[in-house]
C-alpha positions as CSV (number, residue, x, y, z in Angstrom):
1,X,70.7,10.5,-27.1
2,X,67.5,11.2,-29.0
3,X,64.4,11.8,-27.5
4,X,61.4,9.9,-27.4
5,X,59.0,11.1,-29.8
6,X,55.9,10.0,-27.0
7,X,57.8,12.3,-24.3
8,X,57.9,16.0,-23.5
9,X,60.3,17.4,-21.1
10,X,58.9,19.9,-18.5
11,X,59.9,24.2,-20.0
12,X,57.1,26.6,-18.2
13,X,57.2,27.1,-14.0
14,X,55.3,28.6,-12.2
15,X,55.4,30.5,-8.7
16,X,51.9,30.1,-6.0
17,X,51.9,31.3,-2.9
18,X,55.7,31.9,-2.4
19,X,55.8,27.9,-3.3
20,X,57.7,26.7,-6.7
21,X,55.8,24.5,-9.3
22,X,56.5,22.8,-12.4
23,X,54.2,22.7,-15.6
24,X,54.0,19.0,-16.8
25,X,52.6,18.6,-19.8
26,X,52.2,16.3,-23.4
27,X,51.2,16.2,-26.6
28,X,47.4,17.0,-25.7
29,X,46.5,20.0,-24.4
30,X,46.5,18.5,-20.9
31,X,48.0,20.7,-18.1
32,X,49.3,19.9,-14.3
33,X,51.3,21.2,-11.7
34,X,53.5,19.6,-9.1
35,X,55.9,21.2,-6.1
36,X,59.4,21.5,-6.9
37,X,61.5,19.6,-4.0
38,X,64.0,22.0,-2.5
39,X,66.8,19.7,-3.0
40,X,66.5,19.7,-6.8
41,X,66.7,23.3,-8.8
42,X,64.7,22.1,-11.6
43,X,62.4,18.7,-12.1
44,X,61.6,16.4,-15.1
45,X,58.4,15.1,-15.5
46,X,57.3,12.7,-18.4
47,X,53.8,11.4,-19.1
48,X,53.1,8.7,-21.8
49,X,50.8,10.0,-24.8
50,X,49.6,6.1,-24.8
51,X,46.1,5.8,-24.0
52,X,43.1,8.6,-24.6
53,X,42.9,11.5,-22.7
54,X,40.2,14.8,-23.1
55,X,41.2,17.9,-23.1
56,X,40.7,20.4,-20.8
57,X,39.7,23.8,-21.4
58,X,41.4,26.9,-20.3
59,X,38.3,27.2,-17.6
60,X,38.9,24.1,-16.3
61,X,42.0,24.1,-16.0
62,X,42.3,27.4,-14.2
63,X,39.4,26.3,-11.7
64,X,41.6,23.0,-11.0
65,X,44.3,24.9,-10.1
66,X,42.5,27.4,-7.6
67,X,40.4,24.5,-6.3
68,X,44.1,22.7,-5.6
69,X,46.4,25.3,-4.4
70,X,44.6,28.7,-3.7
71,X,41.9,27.1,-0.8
72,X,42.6,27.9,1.9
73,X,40.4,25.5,3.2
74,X,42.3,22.9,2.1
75,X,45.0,20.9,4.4
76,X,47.3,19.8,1.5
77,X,48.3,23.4,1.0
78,X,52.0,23.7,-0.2
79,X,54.5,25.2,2.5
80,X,54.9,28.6,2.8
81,X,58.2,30.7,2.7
82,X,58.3,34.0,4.5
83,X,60.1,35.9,6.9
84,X,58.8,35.2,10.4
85,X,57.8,37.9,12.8
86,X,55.4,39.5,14.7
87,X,53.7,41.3,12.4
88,X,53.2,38.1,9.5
89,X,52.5,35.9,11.5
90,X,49.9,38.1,13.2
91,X,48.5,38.5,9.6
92,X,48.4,34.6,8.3
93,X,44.7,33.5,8.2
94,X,43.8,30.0,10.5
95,X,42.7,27.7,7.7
96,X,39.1,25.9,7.8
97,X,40.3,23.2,8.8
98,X,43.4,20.9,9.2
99,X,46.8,23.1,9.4
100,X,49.5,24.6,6.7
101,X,53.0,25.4,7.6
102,X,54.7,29.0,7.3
103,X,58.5,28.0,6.9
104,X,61.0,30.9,8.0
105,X,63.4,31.9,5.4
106,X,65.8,33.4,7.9
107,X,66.6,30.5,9.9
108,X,66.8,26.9,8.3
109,X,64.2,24.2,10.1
110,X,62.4,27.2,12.1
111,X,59.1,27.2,10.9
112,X,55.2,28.2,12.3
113,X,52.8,25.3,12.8
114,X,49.2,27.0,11.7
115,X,45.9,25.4,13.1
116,X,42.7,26.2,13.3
117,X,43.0,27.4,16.8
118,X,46.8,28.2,17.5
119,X,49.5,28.8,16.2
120,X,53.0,27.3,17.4
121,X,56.5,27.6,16.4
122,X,58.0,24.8,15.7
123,X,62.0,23.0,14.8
124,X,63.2,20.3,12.3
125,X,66.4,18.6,11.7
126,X,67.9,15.3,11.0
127,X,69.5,14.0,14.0
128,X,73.0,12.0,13.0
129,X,75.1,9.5,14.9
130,X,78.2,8.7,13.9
131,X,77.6,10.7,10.7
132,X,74.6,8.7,9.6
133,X,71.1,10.5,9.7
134,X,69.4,8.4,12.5
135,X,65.9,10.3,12.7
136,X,64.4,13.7,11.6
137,X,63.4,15.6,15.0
138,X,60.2,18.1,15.0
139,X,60.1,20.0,18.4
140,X,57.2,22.7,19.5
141,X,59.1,25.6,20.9
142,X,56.1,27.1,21.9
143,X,52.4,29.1,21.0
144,X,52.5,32.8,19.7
145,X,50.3,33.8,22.2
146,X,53.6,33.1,24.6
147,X,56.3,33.8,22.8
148,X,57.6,36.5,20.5
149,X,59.2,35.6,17.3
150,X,62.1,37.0,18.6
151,X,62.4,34.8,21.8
152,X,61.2,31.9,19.6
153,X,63.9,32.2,17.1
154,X,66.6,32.4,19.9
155,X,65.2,29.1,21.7
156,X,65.0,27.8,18.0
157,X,68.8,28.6,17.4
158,X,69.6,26.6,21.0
159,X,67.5,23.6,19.9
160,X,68.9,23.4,16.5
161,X,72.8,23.6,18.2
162,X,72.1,20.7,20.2
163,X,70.6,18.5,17.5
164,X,73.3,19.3,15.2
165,X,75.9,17.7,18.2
166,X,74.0,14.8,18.1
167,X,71.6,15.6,21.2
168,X,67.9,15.7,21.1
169,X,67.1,18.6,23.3
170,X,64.0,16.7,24.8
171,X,66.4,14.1,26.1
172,X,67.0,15.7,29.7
173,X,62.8,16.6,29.7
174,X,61.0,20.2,29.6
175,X,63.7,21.6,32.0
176,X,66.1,22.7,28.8
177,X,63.0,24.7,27.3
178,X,61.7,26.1,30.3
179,X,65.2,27.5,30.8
180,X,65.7,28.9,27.4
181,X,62.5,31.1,27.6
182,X,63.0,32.2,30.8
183,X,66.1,33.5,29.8
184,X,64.7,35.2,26.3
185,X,62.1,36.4,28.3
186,X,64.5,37.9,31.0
187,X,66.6,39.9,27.9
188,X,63.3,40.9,27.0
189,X,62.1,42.5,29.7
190,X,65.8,44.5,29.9
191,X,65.6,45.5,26.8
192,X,65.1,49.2,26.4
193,X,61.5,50.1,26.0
194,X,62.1,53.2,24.1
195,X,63.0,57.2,24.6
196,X,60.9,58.4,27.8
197,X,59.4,62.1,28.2
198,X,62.0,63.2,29.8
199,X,64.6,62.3,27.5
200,X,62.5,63.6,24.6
201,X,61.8,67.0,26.2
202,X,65.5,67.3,27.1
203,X,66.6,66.9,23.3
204,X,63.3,68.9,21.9
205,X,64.5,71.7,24.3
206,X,68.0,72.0,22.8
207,X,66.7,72.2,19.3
208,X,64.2,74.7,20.4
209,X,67.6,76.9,21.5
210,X,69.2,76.5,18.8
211,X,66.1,77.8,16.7
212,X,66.2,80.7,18.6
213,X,63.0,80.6,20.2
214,X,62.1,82.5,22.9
215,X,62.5,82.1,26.7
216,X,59.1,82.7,27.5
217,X,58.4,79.8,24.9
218,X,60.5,77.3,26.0
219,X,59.3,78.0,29.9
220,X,55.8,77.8,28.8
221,X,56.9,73.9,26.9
222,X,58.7,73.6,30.3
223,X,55.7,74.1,33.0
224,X,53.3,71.6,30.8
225,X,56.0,69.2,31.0
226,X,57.5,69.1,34.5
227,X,53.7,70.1,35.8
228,X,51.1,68.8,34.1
229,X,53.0,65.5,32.5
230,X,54.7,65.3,35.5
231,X,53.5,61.5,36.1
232,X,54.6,61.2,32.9
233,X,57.9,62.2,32.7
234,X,60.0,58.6,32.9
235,X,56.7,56.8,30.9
236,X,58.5,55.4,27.4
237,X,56.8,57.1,25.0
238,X,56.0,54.1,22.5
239,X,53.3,53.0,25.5
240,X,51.2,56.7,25.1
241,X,52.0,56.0,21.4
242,X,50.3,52.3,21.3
243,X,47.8,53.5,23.6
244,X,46.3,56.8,22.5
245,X,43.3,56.5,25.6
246,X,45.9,57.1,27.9
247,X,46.4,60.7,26.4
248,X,42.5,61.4,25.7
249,X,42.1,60.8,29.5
250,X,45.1,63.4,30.4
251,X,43.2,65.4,28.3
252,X,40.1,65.5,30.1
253,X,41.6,65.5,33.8
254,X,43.4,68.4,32.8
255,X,40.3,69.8,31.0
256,X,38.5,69.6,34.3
257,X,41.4,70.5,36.7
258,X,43.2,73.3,35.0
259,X,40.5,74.8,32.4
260,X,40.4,74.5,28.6
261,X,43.0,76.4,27.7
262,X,45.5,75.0,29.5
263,X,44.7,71.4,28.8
264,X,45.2,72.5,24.8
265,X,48.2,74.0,25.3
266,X,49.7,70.9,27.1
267,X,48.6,68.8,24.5
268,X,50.3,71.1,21.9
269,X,53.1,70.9,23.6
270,X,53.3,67.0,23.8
271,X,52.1,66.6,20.4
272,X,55.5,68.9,19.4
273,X,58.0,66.6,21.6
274,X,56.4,63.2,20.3
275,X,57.0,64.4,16.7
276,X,60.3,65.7,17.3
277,X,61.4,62.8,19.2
278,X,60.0,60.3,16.3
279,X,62.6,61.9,13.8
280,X,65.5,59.8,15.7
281,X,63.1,56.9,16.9
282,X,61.5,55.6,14.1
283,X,60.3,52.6,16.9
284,X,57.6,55.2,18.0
285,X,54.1,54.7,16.1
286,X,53.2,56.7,13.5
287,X,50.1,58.4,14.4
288,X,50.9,60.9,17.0
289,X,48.5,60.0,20.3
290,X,47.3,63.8,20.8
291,X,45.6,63.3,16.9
292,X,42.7,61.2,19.3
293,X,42.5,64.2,21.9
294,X,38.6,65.9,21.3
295,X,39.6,69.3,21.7
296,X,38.3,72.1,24.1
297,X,36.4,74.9,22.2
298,X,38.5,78.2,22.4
299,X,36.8,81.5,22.0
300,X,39.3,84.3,21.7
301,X,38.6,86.6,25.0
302,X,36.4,89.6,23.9
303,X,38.0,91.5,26.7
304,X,39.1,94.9,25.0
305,X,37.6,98.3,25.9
306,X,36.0,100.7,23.7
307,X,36.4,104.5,23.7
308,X,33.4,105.2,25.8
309,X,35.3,102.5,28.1
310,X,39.0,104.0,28.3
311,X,37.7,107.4,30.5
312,X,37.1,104.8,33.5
313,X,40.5,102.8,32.6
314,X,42.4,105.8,32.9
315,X,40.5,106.9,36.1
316,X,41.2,103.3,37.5
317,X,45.4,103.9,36.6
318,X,45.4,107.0,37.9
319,X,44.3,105.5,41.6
320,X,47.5,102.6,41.4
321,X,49.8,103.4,44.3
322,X,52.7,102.4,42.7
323,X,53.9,104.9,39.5
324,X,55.9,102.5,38.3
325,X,53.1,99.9,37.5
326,X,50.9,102.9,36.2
327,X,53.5,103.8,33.6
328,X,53.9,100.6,32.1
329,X,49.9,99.6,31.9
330,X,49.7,102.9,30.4
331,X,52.5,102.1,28.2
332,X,50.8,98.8,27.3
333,X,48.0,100.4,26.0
334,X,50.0,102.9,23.9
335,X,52.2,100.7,22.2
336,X,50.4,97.3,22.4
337,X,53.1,95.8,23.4
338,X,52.9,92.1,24.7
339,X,53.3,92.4,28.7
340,X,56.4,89.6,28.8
341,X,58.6,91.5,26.4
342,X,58.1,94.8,27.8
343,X,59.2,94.0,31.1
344,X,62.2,93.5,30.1
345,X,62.9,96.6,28.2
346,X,65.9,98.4,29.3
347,X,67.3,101.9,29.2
348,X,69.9,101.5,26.4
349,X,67.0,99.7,23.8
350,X,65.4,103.3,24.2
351,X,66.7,105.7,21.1
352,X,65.0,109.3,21.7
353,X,66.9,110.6,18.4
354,X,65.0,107.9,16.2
355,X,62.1,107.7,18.1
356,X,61.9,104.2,18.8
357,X,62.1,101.2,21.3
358,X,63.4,97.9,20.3
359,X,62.7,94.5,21.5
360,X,64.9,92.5,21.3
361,X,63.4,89.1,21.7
362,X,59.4,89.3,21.5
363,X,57.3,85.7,20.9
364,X,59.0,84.4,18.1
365,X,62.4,85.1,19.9
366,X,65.1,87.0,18.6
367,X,64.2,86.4,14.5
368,X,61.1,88.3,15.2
369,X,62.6,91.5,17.1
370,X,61.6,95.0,15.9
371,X,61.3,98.6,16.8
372,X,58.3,100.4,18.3
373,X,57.8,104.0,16.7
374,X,57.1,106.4,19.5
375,X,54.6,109.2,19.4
376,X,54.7,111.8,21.5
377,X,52.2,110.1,24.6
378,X,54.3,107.2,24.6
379,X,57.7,108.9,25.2
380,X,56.3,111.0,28.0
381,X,55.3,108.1,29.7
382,X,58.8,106.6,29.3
383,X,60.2,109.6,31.0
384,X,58.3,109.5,33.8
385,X,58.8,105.9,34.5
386,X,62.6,106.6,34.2
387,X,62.0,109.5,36.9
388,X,60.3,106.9,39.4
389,X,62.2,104.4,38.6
390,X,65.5,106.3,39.8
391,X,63.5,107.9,42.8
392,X,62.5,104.5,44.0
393,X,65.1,101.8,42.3
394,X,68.1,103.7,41.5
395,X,70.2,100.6,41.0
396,X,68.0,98.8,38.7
397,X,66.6,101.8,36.8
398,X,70.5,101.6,35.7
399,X,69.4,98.9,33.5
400,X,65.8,98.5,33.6
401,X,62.8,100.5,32.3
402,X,60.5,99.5,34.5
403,X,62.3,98.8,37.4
404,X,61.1,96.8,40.4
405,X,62.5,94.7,43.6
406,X,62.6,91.4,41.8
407,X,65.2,88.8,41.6
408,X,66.1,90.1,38.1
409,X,65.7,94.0,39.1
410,X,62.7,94.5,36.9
411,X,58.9,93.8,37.3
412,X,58.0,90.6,37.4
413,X,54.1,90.4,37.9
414,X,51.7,92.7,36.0
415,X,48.9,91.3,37.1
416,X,46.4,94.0,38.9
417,X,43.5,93.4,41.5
418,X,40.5,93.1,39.1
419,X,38.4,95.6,41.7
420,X,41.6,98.2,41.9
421,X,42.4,97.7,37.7
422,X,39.5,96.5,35.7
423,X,42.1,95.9,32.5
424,X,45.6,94.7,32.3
425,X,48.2,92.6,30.1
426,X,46.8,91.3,26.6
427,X,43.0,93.3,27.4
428,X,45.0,96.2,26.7
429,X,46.8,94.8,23.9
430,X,42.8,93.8,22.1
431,X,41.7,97.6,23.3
432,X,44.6,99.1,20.7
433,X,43.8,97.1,18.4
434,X,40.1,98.0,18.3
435,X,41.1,102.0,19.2
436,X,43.1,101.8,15.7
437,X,39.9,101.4,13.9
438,X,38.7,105.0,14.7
439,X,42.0,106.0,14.6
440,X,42.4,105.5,10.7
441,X,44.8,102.9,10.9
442,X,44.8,100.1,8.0
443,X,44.7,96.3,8.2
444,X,48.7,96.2,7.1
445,X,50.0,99.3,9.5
446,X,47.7,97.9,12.3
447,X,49.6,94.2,12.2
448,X,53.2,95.9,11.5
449,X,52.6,98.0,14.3
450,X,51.9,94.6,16.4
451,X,54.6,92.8,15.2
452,X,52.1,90.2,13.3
453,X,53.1,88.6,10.8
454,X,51.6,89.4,7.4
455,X,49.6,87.2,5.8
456,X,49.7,88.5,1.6
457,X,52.2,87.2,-0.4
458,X,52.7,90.8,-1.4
459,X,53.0,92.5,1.7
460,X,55.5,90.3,2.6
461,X,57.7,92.1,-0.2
462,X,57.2,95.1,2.7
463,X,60.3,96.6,4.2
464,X,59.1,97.5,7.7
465,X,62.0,99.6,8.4
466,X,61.8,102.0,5.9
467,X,58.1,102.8,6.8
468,X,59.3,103.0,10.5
469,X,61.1,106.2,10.5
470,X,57.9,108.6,8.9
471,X,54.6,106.8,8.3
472,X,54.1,103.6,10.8
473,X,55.1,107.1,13.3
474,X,52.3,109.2,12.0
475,X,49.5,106.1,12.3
476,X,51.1,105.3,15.8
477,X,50.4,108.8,16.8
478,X,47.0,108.8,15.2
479,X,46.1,105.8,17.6
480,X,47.9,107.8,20.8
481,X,46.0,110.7,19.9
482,X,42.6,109.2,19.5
483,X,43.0,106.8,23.0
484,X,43.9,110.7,25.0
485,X,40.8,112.6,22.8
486,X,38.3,110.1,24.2
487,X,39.8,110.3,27.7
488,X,39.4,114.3,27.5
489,X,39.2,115.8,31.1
490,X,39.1,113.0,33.0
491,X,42.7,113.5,34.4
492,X,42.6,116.9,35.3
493,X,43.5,116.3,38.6
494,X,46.6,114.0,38.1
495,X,49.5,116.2,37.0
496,X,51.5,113.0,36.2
497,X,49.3,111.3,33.7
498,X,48.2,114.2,32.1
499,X,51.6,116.0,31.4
């Protein structure tokens, strides 16, 4: 059939807002736009050419169609199709005036009644009897501010069951919707709120295992946990995560309880378990609470002695009752060796032919282990604490260097009366390091001799045991020599220390 010459059929559409619209147009250069109805895929439109009509500009035209459908002002606004939940409909703006509806495109007839002062979710269907559509049915469910989409949806669902049997839920009163969120609320509440501490320290600890990391690491992670989180141990850890204050706050109690330095550490250490534990539960927020945490100022500890100081030092070791102990703060100084690994040195990681001591799992655990070049001081000092140590423990000097009457049969505590030993552990540790400069020692031999890892790309291309055998030896006997120079005669009188 021919078309008529004074008609134009509909081509262009058009898409506002998540809503469907069709171009109508004629002859002239007059432009409108119109909602396409769900139930068709495509709509006609025809407007007679008979009678005048102006044309509009593109300007016009473009403010008549914001003035129309982009206001939100407006209450004629076309209906809106998005997924529903929490975080939308949190977003979607109250209008000035009047109310626009958000339909859900998950669930047909659920959709979000939006006013000016509330929000409420709402359901529509056509009630039938006897197979004949006998009335369309619009039911609140209920306001945001009560219900989570969630729970809204599932008391939606219930609603929409019963209208499609024929029944209008509001037929036996409020008591059917009252039910059906108390029950939503119920599953709610038993729904899992998320991996606690506990849980998360658990799982970070076996990765930290399998890394190889040390065991004085993984008790130090251990003590901030099960001591200073200790409240927080069965705490889900999406609740510190959505409220960061809670953390700042453990921060400061800790700050003024337990000193700076611990409450950093423990804040490390929780800021490690939440990011582990976000890899596998991506439910957790984002930003990691300890990022809100005002850190305590830490000044490294200017503890170390000087030449002039070591004369006293030695005097002060000379005086401990115990041989044993005197050996290995001696041997502390000599090697700067950090206090936790030394302890547990034993007899077979001693090699008198190549003039070395190895530790096997120093901070870094067992991917960091190395070999300590002896000089002459330093192996004297290991054979007299093998001679005590058989004298006074000859069961654990089987094993142990440093024996002692612990629960692991070597010493446990180095820690020394401040009045009896004015220096001990890591003080000893900063007083080689500064002794080294005098000594000759360089930048590079200085931190191989440590065990620190080197910073320069190039130095990295370093094989430390290859230096080991002849010239990290020679600078670790430089450094011996210089700390027993600046002690000179000041041990005259104490065969053992001076031999």
């Amino acid at each position: 059939m021919a078309r008529p010459k004074r008609f134009e059929l509909l081509t262009p559409r058009f898409v506002v807002q998540n809503s469907s619209y069709d171009a109508v147009s004629n002859s002239s250069t007059d432009v409108t736009l119109c909602p396409v109805f769900p139930c068709y895929s495509w709509r006609r439109r025809v407007k007679s050419c008979s009678g005048v009509h102006s044309p509009l500009d593109i300007s016009q035209r473009q403010n008549r169609f914001k003035n129309r459908f982009i206001d939100p002002g407006r209450t004629d606004v076309a209906d809106l199709r998005i997924p529903l939940n929490d975080k939308t409909i949190e977003r979607l703006p109250p209008p000035e005036k009047g109310r626009y509806i958000v339909r859900d495109t998950d669930l047909k007839g659920f959709f979000l009644m939006v006013g000016t002062r509330k929000k409420t979710f709402m359901v529509q269907a056509d009630l039938r009897e006897r197979g004949k559509r006998a009335s369309t049915v619009r039911i609140a469910v209920g306001d945001t501010a009560e219900l989570s989409t969630r729970a809204a949806r599932a008391v939606a669902k219930e609603y929409l069951v019963q209208i499609s049997r024929g029944i209008h839920p509001k037929s036996h009163g409020k008591a059917t919707k009252a039910s059906a969120v108390t029950a939503i609320a119920s599953q709610e509440q038993a729904v899992p709120a998320g991996v606690a501490l506990r849980e998360a320290w658990a799982r970070y600890k076996i990765a930290m295992e399998r890394k190889n990391r040390s065991q004085r690491t993984i008790e130090s992670y251990r003590d901030h946990v099960e001591r200073i989180f200790k409240d927080w141990l069965d705490m889900p850890l999406k609740q510190l995560g959505d409220d960061p204050s809670q953390v700042v706050a453990k921060h400061d109690v800790v700050s003024e309880k337990h000193g700076p330095y611990i409450a950093n550490g423990s804040m490390r250490t929780f800021r490690a378990i939440y990011n582990h534990a976000r890899r596998t539960n991506r439910n957790l927020p984002a930003d990691n609470p300890v990022d809100s945490v005002d850190w305590n100022h830490e000044k490294r500890r200017d503890s170390g002695m000087g030449l002039a100081d070591l004369r006293g030092w030695f005097v002060e070791a000379a005086n401990l009752d115990n041989p044993i102990r005197r050996e290995f703060h001696l041997f502390t100084l000599l090697s700067a060796s950090r206090p936790a690994a030394l302890k547990e040195a034993k007899v077979r990681h001693l090699d008198l032919r190549r003039r070395v001591l190895h530790i096997p799992r120093p901070k870094g655990g067992a991917d960091r282990a190395f070999d300590i070049p002896l000089s002459r001081e330093m192996i004297k000092c290991l054979m007299r604490a093998i001679r005590f140590g058989r004298q006074m423990h000859p069961y654990e000097a089987v094993e142990w260097l440093f024996p002692a009457e612990s629960a692991d049969g070597h010493l446990s505590e180095h820690k020394e009366d401040r009045a009896v030993l004015s220096k001990w552990g890591n003080e000893l540790r900063q007083t080689y390091r500064t002794v080294a400069a005098p000594a000759g020692c360089s930048e590079l031999d200085a931190r191989m001799l440590m065990n620190h890892s080197v910073p320069d790309v190039n130095a990295g291309y370093i094989t430390r045991h290859k230096l080991l055998e002849d010239h990290l030896r020679v600078q670790q006997q430089a450094i011996s020599s210089t700390i027993f120079s600046a002690v000179g005669d000041a041990l005259m009188g104490h065969v053992d220390l001076h031999d």
